[in-house]
C-alpha positions in Angstrom: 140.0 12.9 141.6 141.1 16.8 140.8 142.2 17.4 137.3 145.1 20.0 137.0 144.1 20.6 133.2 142.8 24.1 132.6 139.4 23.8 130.8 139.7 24.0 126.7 136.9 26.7 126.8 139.1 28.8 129.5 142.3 28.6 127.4 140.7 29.4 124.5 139.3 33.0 126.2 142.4 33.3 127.8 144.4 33.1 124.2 142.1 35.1 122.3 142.2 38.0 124.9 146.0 37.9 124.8 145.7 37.9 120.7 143.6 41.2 121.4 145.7 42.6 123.6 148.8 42.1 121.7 147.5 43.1 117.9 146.1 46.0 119.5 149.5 47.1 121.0 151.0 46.7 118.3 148.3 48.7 116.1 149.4 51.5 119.1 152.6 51.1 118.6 152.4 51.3 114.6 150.2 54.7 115.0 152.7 56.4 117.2 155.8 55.7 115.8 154.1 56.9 112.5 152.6 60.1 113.7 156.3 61.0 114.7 157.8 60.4 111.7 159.5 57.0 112.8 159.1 55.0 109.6 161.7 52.4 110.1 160.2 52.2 114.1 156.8 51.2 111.8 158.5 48.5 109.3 160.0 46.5 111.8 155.9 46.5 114.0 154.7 45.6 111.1 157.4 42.5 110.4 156.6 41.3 113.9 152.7 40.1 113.3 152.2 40.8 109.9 148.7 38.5 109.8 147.4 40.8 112.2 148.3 44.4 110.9 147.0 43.8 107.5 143.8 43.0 109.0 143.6 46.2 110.1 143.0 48.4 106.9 144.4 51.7 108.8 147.6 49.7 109.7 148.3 48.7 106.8 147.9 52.1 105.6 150.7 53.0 107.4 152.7 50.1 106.9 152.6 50.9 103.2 153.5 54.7 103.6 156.2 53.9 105.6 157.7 51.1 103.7 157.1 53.8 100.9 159.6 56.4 102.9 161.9 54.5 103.6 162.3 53.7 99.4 160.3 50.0 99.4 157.7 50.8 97.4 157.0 46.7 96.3 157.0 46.2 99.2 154.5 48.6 100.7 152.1 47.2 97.5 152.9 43.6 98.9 151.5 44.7 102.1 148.2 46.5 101.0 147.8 43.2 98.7 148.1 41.2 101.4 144.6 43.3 103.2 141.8 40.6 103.1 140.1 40.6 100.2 136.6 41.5 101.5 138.2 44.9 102.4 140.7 45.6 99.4 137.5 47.5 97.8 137.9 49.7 100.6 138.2 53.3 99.2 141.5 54.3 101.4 142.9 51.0 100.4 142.4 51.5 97.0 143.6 55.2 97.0 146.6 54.7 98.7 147.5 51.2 97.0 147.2 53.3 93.4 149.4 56.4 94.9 152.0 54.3 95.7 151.6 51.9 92.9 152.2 55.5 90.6 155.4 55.8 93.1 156.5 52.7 92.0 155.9 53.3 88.5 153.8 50.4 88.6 150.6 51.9 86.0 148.6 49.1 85.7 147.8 48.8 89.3 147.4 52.0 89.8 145.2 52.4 87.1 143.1 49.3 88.2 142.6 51.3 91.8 141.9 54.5 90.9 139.1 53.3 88.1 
């Protein structure tokens, strides 16, 4: 008798390389609209898989400057917050998490990041 189940181990290649390939277009997609200035462009990539661009510590970068320009400056702090915690020491994470955090008037976090 056939089986016309895909094998577990196939599906799960299959799914990871479509997790790749979609994070990594939407990474793309985050950088260019950035680099030309479209900030609102960036907020609504960065609503679409959220998980997946704060895993990214240069995404979320510019997820948080962009939420910044457009005037959402919690917000953009709730996004660099949300980077996993074994990069959150990172020194562009910290440097942009305090200059926005100073943005938001918010001193004791950005006191915590730039010490």
């Amino acid at each position: 008798a056939t089986s016309t189940q895909i094998p577990i181990t196939k599906l799960s290649r299959s799914a990871a390389k479509l997790m790749r390939h979609l994070s990594s277009d939407i990474r793309n997609g985050i950088r260019d609209a950035f680099a030309a200035g479209d900030y609102a462009a960036v907020v609504t990539l960065g609503k679409r898989l959220p998980e997946m661009i704060v895993a990214d510590q240069r995404s979320a970068i510019l997820l948080a400057r962009a939420l910044q320009a457009v005037g959402r400056p919690a917000d953009a702090l709730e996004a660099l917050d949300a980077v996993p915690a074994d990069h959150r020491g990172d020194f562009l994470i910290r440097r942009w998490t305090a200059r926005i955090a100073v943005a938001a008037k918010d001193y004791a976090t950005a006191l915590e990041h730039y010490g």
